[in-house]
C-alpha positions, -999 to +999 in steps of 0.1 A: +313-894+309+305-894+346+292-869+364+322-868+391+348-866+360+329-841+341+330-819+375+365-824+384+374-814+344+352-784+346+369-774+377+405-775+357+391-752+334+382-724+352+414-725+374+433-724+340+411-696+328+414-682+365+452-686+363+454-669+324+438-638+336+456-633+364+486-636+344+480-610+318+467-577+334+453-568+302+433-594+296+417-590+333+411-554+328+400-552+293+370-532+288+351-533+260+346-499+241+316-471+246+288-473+221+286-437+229+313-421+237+315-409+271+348-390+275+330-355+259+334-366+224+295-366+215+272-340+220+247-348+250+217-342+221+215-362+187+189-374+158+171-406+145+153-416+116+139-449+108+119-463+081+100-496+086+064-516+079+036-529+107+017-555+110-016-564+126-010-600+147-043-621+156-051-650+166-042-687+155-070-709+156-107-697+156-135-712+174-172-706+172-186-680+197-223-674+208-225-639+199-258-629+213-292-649+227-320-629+232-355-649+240-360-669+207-330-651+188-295-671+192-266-655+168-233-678+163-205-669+143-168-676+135-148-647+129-113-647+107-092-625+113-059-621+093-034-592+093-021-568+065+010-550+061+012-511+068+042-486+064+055-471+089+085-442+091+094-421+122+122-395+132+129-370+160+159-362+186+180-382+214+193-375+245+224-396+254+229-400+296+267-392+306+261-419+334+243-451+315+238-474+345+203-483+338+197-460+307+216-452+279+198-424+260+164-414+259+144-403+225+115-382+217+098-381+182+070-382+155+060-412+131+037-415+101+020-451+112-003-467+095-024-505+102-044-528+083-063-558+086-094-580+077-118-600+089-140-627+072-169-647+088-193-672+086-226-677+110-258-691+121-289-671+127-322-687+148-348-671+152-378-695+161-379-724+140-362-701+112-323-704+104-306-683+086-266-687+071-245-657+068-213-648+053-195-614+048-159-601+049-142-566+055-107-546+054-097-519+075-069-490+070-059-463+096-037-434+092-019-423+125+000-396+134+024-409+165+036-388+198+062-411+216+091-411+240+114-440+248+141-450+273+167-471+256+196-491+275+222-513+256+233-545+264+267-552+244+274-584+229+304-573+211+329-540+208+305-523+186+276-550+186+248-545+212+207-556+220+186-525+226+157-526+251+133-500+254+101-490+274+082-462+259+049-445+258+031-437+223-003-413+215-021-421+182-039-399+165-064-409+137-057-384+103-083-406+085-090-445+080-110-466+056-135-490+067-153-515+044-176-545+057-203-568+042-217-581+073-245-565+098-220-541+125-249-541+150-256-581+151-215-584+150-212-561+175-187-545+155-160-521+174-128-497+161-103-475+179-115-442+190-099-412+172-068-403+201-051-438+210-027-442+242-005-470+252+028-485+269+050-501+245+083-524+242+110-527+220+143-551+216+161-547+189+200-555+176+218-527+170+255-523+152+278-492+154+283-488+116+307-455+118+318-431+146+286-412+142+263-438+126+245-462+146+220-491+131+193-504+151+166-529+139+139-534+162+105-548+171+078-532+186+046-538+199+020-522+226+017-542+263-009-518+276-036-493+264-047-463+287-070-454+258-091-473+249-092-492+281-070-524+276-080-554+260-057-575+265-015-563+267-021-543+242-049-551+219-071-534+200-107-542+182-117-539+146-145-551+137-152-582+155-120-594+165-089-583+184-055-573+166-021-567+180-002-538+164+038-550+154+060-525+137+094-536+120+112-507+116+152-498+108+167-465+133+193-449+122+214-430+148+233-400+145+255-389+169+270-350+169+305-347+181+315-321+202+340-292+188+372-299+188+363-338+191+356-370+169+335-398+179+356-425+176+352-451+145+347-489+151+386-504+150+392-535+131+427-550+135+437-573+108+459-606+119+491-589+117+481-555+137+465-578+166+489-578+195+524-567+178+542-537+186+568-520+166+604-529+180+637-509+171+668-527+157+700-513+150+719-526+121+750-532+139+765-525+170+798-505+176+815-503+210 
C-alpha cells in the first residue's frame, strides 16, 4: 500500500471515530471509574500487607581484573558472582490523596527483608619468579529490618485495571547476617554493607481492584541510589568482591476502610444482555 493511500485511509478513520463520538454524548464523556473512591466513600487512612521473595542481580559476563600490583607482587582474579533468593514480607498504613493529580496515596511501613548471594573465584598470584593458583568460594545472608515510605500514582489501563509507579525511600537495618568465605578477605579486598543501610528506590507494579475494599498490586522493586553506603553504582551494594543489586518481588494487598454510612463501591461486571439495555414498559393492550 502507498504511503498517500494509507494516509488518506487513516484520515477516514479518525473522522469516523471523530464523527461517532460526537454523536453519542456518552461515549465522549465517559469516564472511567475511581480506583479509590473519591466521593467520601473511603476513609482518607488505610492498610497493606504484602508478602514476597528478593533477589540479588549481578553481573552477566566476568572478565579478569588486576586486583593489586605492588613492586614484584601482581594479584589477578576472576570473580563469580551469582544471586540467591531471600524472603521478603512487609505491612504498614496508607494515606489516600482526595486530589490524585500527580499522587494517588502515599504509604509508610515496616518489612522483614532478607538477601543472599555468592561468590566463587579463580586467580593468579606472582610474586617474583613464583606463581601461585587460587580458588575459593563464599555465601552471604543478611537479615534486615526495613523503615520506608512511598508515593504511589496509578496509571489506569482499564475500569479496575491500573500500573502503579512509585518513588520511595527505605533505611536497612542489619538484625544479624552470615558470612562464610574460603578465599583470603584482605588480598580480595573483600567489602559488605555497613550495619544501617539508606537508599532511593522504584517500583512499577500491575495492580487489579479485586473487591470494593481489596486491591492487588504485584510489583518490582529495586534501589537507584544509596545515601549510605555512598553509591556504587544506582543502587549497588558490595559483598565480598563483587557488586549486587537488591530486587524484591513482592504481592501488596490493599485495604481500603469505608467511611460510615458508606460502601466503597465493588468492580461492576455487566454480562451481554445487561450491557446497554434499559427496561421499557408495555401495556398489554390499549383502551381509548
Amino acid at each position: 500500500m502507498r504511503a498517500p493511500t494509507f494516509v488518506l485511509m487513516l484520515r477516514v478513520v479518525l473522522l469516523l471515530l471523530l464523527g461517532l463520538a460526537a454523536a453519542s454524548p456518552s461515549f465522549a464523556q465517559r469516564k472511567r471509574p475511581d480506583i479509590i473512591p473519591l466521593e467520601g466513600q473511603a476513609k482518607r487512612i488505610g492498610w497493606f500487607i504484602g508478602p514476597g521473595i528478593t533477589w540479588t542481580h549481578t553481573r552477566i559476563n566476568n572478565e579478569e581484573e588486576e586486583v593489586l600490583r605492588s613492586n614484584d607482587t601482581l594479584y589477578k582474579a576472576t570473580y563469580d558472582p551469582n544471586g540467591r533468593i531471600g524472603f521478603y514480607l512487609e505491612g504498614g498504613l496508607t494515606w489516600f490523596t482526595r486530589d490524585p493529580v500527580v499522587v494517588d496515596y502515599f504509604d509508610a511501613g515496616l518489612a522483614y527483608k532478607n538477601l543472599r548471594g555468592r561468590e566463587s573465584y579463580e586467580s593468579t598470584l606472582m610474586r617474583g619468579d613464583t606463581t601461585s593458583s587460587l580458588a575459593g568460594e563464599g555465601t552471604f545472608a543478611e537479615r534486615l529490618l526495613t523503615f520506608q515510605v512511598n508515593a504511589n500514582k496509578f496509571i489506569q489501563t482499564g475500569n479496575y485495571q491500573f500500573v502503579q509507579l512509585s518513588l520511595g525511600a527505605n533505611l536497612d537495618y542489619r538484625l544479624g547476617s552470615d558470612y562464610e568465605h574460603t578465599g583470603d578477605p584482605v588480598l580480595n579486598q573483600h567489602g559488605f554493607p555497613p550495619d544501617l543501610i539508606g537508599q532511593l528506590h522504584f517500583r512499577v507494579g500491575y495492580g487489579f481492584k479485586l473487591t470494593g475494599k481489596l486491591i492487588l498490586i504485584p510489583a518490582l522493586e529495586t534501589p537507584v541510589f544509596s545515601i549510605t553506603p555512598p553509591d556504587q553504582g544506582f543502587g549497588q551494594l558490595q559483598w565480598f568482591s563483587s557488586q549486587y543489586r537488591p530486587i524484591i518481588l513482592s504481592v501488596r494487598f490493599l485495604f481500603l476502610r469505608a467511611r460510615n454510612g458508606f460502601d466503597c463501591p465493588p468492580p461492576i461486571k455487566h454480562n451481554e444482555f445487561e450491557k446497554g439495555r434499559t427496561k421499557q414498559y408495555k401495556p398489554d393492550s390499549y383502551h381509548p
